[in-house]
One Martini backbone bead per residue (centre of mass of N, CA, C, O) as a GRO file, in nm:
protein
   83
    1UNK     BB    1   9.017   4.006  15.989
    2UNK     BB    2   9.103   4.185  15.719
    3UNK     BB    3   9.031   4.152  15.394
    4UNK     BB    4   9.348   4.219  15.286
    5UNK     BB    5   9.476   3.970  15.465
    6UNK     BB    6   9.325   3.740  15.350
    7UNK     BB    7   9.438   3.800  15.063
    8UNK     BB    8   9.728   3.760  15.163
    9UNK     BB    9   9.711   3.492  15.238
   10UNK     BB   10   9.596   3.359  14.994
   11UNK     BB   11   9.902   3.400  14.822
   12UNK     BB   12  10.075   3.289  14.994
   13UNK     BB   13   9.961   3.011  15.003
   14UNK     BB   14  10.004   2.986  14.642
   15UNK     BB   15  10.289   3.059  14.638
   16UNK     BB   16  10.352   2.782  14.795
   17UNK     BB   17  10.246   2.566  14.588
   18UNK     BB   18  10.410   2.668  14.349
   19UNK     BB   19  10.671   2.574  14.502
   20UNK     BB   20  10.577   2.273  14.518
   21UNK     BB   21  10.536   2.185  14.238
   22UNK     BB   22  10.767   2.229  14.108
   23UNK     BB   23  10.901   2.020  14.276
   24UNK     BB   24  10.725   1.798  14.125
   25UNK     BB   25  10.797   1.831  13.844
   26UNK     BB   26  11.061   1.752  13.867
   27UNK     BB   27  11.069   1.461  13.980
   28UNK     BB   28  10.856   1.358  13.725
   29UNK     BB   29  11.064   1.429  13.534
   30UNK     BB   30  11.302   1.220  13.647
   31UNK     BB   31  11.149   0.984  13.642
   32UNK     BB   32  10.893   0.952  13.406
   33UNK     BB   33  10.635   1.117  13.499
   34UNK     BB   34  10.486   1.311  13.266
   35UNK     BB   35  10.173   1.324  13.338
   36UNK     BB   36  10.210   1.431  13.596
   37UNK     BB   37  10.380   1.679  13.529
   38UNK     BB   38  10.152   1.800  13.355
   39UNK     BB   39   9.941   1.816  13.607
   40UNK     BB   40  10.087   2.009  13.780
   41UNK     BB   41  10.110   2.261  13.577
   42UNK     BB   42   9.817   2.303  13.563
   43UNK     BB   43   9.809   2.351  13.860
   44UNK     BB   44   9.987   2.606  13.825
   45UNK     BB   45   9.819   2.772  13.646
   46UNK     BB   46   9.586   2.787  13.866
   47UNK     BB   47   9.726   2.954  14.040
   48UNK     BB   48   9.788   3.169  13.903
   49UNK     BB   49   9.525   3.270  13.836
   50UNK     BB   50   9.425   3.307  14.165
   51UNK     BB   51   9.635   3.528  14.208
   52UNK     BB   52   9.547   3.749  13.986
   53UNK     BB   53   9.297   3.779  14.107
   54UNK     BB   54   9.337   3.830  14.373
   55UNK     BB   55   9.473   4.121  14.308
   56UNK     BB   56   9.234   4.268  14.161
   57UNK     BB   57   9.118   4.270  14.427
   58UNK     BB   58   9.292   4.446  14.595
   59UNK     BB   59   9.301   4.641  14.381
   60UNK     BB   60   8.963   4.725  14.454
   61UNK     BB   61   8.986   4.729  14.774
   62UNK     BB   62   9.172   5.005  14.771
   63UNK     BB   63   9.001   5.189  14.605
   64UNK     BB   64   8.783   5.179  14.794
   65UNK     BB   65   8.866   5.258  15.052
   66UNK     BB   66   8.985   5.538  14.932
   67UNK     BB   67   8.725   5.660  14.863
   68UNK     BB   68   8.605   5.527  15.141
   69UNK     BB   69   8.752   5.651  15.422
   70UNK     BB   70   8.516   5.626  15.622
   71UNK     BB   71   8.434   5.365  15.821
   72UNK     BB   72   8.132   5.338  15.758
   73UNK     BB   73   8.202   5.283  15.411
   74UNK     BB   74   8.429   5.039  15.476
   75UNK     BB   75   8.185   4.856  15.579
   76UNK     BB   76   8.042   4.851  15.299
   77UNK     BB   77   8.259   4.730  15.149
   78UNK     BB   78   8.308   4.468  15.299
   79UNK     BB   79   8.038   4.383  15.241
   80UNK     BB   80   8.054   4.386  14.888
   81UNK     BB   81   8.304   4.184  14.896
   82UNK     BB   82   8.342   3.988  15.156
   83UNK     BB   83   8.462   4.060  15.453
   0.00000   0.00000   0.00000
């Protein structure tokens, strides 16, 4: 799978845990249970920033592919971004 595919996989993921979240603070906040609702929060703030992460890896590694177009160039930028 290449670098690309993988960071996509991998916001797709990150956006499903932030709607399980969303759903577990309204739970926890419907039972009474602020502390656990406050903590899922801030778990999704976490998610959330770890989206913005990825995007601009994404949008990194396309402006890099983008420069070196060529198949050779193409590996090289995936040995230095982590691919």
């Amino acid at each position: 799978m290449d670098t690309l595919n993988l960071i996509n996989n991998q916001i797709i993921k990150e956006k499903a845990c932030i709607d399980d979240l969303i759903k577990e603070v309204a739970m926890h906040t419907q039972n009474g249970r602020y502390q656990l609702a406050a903590e899922r929060g801030r778990d999704m703030q976490i998610s959330i920033s770890r989206i913005q992460q990825l995007e601009r890896q994404k949008e990194l590694y396309t402006a890099a592919t983008n420069v070196f177009s060529n198949s050779n160039a193409t590996g090289i930028v995936n040995q230095l971004i982590g691919g």
